[in-house]
N, C-alpha and C positions, 0 to 999 in steps of 0.2 A: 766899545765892543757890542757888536748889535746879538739883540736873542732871537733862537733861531725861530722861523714864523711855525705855528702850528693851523692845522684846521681847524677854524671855527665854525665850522656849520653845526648845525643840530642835526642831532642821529635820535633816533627809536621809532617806537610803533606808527606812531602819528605821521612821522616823516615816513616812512616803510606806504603808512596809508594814503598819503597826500601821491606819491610815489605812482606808486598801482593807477590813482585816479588820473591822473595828470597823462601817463604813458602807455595808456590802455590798446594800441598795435602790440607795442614789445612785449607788454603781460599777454598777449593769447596768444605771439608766436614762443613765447618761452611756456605756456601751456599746451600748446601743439607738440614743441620739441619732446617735452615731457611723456606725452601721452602716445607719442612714437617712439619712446624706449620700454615706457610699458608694457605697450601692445607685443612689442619685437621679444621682451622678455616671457611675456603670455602666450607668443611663439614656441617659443623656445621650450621652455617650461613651462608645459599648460597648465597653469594652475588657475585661468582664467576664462574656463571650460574649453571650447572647440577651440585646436590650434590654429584651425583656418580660418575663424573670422578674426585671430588677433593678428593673423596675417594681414589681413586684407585693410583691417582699420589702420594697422599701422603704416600703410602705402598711402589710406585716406589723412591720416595725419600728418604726412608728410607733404602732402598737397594741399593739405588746409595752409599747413608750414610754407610752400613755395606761393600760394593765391598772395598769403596777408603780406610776404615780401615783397610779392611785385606790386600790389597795393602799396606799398612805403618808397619804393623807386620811383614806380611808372603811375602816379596817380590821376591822372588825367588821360583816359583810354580815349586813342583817336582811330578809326579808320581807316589807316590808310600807310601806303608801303614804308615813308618813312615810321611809324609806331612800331609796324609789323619788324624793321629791320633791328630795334632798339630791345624790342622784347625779348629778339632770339638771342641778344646779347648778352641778357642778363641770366646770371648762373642760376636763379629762382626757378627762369622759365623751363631751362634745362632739368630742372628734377621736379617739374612737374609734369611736363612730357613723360620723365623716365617714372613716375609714377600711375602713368593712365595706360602707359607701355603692357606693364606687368598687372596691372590691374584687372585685366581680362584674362589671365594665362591662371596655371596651376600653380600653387607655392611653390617656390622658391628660396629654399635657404640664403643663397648666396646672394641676393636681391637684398635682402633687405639690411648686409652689410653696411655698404655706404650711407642708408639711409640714416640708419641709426646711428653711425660713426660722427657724422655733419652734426646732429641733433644733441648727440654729448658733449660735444666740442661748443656751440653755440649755446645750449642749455648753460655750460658750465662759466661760463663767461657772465651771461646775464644773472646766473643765480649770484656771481659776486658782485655787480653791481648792486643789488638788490638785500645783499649781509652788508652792503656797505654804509645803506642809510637806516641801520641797527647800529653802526659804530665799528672800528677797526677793530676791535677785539671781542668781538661778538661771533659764535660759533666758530670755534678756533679747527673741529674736527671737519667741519663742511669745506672749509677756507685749508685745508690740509689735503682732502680730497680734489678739490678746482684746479689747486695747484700741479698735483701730480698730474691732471688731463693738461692743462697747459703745457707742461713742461713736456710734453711727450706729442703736442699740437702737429709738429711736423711727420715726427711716425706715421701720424692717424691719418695727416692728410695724404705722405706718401702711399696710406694701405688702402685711402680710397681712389686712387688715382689708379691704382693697378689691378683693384677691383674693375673698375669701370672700361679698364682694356681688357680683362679676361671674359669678362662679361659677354662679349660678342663672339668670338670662337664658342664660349661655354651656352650660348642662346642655342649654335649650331646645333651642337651635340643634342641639348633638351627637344629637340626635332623630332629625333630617333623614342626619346620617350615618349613623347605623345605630351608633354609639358606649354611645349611653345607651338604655335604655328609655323608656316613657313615665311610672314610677314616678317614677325619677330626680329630677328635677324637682321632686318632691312632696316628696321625703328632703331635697334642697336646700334648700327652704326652713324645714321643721322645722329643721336644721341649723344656717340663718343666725338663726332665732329664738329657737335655744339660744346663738348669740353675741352677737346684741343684746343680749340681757337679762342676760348674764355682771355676774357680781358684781365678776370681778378682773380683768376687762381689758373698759375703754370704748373702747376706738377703732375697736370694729365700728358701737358708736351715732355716734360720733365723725363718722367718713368718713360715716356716712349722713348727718347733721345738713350735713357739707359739703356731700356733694353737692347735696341739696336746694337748699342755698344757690350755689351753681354754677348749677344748672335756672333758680331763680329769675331772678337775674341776666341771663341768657342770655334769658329771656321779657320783661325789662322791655327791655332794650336796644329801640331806636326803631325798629334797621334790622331787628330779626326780624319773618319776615311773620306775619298773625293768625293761620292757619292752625293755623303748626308752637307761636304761644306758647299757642293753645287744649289741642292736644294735650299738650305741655307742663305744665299746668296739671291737664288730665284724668290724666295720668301720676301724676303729685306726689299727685292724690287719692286716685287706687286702690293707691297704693304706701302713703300714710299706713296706708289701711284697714287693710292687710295686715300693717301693724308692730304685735306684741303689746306691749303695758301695762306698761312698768317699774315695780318697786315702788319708791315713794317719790317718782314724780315726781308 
């Protein structure tokens, strides 16, 4: 009867340090990640003096965040259309755009949602890699915390995907405040149709496909009057129009 295999690697500080030196991209976007929940919370709660520059840094950190990833995908910058086609592909590039977007506007709360949601979710991933070469039972209360981001990974990714589509009607409205320009809006939706069509995360198509089915529903019920399922109905067509062509479907 064979015994069952365990890990033998060697864990603690040393390894933790070898770790760090050897992986030095992943430690400064897992320090980025970091430093854009900071900021978001020094938003939030100013307790990190003016709430607007912990706004603004935390946009800059999220773009330090998206440069050092496309740095890890795309490392050899070429000039020319096929790069150009390759970079829009990648989701990095996408929320660096959507951070140079808002970077010029007036805070925005709702902005910096996603931002920070992506950052918790990948922060908390790497921070367990990183208790891991301390040893499995090393910070059992951090490793308890990880866990419950992970196991809730789909929620978060759900709440940013439907962030990112309210996002552009909600740009509209900030018009009327004097918050956006009237560009804005235009950048928004380039934005949201570099996340539709993302290769490595669907639930921007996702949430869209629901909601539609949501509208739907909501137009056949009996008791909605003609009216509002006409419009309804006119909405779901000019919003198809506007959704670009996935490849492969």
């Amino acid at each position: 009867m064979t015994e069952p295999t365990t890990d033998q690697r060697p864990r603690g500080w040393l390894v933790l340090k070898h770790h760090l030196l050897t992986h030095k991209i992943d430690v400064a976007l897992w320090a980025t990640r970091l430093a854009t929940m900071v900021f978001t919370i020094g938003y939030i709660l100013p307790v990190l003096g003016n709430p607007h520059n912990s706004y603004y840094k935390a946009l800059m950190a999220n773009a330090a965040t998206s440069a050092l990833r496309l740095h890890q995908r795309l490392p050899q910058v070429q000039f020319n259309r096929q790069f150009l086609s390759l970079f829009l592909l990648e989701d990095a590039a996408h929320y660096l755009f959507f951070s140079l977007i808002f970077l010029y506007s007036a805070p925005i709360t709702l902005v910096l949602a996603p931002v920070v949601l992506f950052a918790l979710l990948h922060f908390a991933s790497y921070s367990l890699t990183l208790l891991d070469t301390l040893g499995q039972n090393s910070w059992w209360g951090a490793r308890l915390l990880i866990s419950l981001v992970e196991f809730q990974s789909r929620n978060i990714l759900r709440m940013v995907a439907f962030n990112e589509i309210f996002l552009l009607p909600f740009s509209v409205l900030m018009i009327f405040t004097g918050k956006t320009s009237l560009v804005t809006p235009f950048l928004c939706y380039r934005f949201l149709g570099l996340r539709y069509t993302s290769r490595r995360n669907p639930y921007c198509r996702t949430m869209c496909h629901e909601l539609r089915l949501s509208m739907e529903a909501l137009a056949y019920n009996p008791r909605c009057p003609t009216f509002v399922m006409n419009v309804i109905y006119k909405a779901i067509t000019l919003v198809s129009s506007l959704a670009p062509v996935v490849e492969g479907q």
